[in-house]
C-alpha positions in Angstrom: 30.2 -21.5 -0.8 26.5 -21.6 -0.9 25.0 -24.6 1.3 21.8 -22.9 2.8 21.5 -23.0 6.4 24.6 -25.6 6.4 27.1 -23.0 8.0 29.6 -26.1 8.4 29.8 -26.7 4.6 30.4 -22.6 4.3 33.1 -22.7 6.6 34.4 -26.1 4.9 34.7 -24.1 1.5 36.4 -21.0 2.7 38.8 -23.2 4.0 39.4 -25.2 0.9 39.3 -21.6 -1.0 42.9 -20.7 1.4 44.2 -23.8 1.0 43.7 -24.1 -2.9 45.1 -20.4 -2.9 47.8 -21.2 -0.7 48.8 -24.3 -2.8 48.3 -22.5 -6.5 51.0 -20.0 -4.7 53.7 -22.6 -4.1 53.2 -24.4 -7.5 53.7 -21.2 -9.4 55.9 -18.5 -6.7 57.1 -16.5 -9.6 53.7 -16.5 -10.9 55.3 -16.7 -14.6 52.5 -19.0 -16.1 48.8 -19.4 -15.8 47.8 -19.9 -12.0 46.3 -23.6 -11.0 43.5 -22.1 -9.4 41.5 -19.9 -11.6 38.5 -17.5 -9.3 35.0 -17.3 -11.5 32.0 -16.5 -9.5 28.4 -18.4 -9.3 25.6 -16.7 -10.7 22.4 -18.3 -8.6 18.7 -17.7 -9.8 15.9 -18.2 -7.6 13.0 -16.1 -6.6 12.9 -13.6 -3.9 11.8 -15.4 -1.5 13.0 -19.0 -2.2 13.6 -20.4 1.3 16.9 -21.8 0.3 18.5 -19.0 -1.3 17.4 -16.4 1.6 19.2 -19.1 4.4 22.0 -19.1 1.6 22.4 -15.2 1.8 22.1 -15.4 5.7 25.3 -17.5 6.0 27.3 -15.9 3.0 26.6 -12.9 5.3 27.7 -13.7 8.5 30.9 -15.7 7.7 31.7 -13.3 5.9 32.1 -14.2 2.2 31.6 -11.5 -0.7 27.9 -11.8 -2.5 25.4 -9.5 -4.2 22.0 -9.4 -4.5 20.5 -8.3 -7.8 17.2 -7.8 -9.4 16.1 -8.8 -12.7 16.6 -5.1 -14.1 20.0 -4.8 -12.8 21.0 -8.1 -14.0 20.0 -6.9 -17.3 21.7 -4.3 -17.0 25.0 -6.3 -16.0 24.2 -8.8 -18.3 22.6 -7.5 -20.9 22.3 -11.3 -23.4 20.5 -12.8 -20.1 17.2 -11.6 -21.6 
């Protein structure tokens, strides 16, 4: 859901997000086999200060979708192969 400054795009996804959940529901409303739609995650790296990733976490922010922010240590910590 990460367009930047492009709020519109954001919104666009979280709306595909419901409707993908939504539909994954009514293909599978027992839930008795794998689900359609399968959640991962996006790992980004940038720099601190990349202009593009700060506008990023600025609209994550404020329409509200889930996001961390993590240093280098603790993402070696999380992910301790990324070295």
């Amino acid at each position: 859901m990460g367009y930047g400054a492009d709020e519109i795009y954001t919104r666009s996804a979280q709306r595909a997000l419901r409707l993908w959940l939504d539909f994954s529901e009514r293909v599978n409303p027992l839930q008795d086999r794998e689900p359609l739609f399968q959640r991962t995650g996006v790992l980004w790296l940038a720099h601190a200060d990349d202009p593009y990733a700060v506008k990023c976490a600025e609209t994550l922010a404020r329409t509200g979708v889930p996001f961390e922010r993590l240093t280098t240590a603790e993402l070696a910590r999380r992910i301790p192969d990324s070295n």
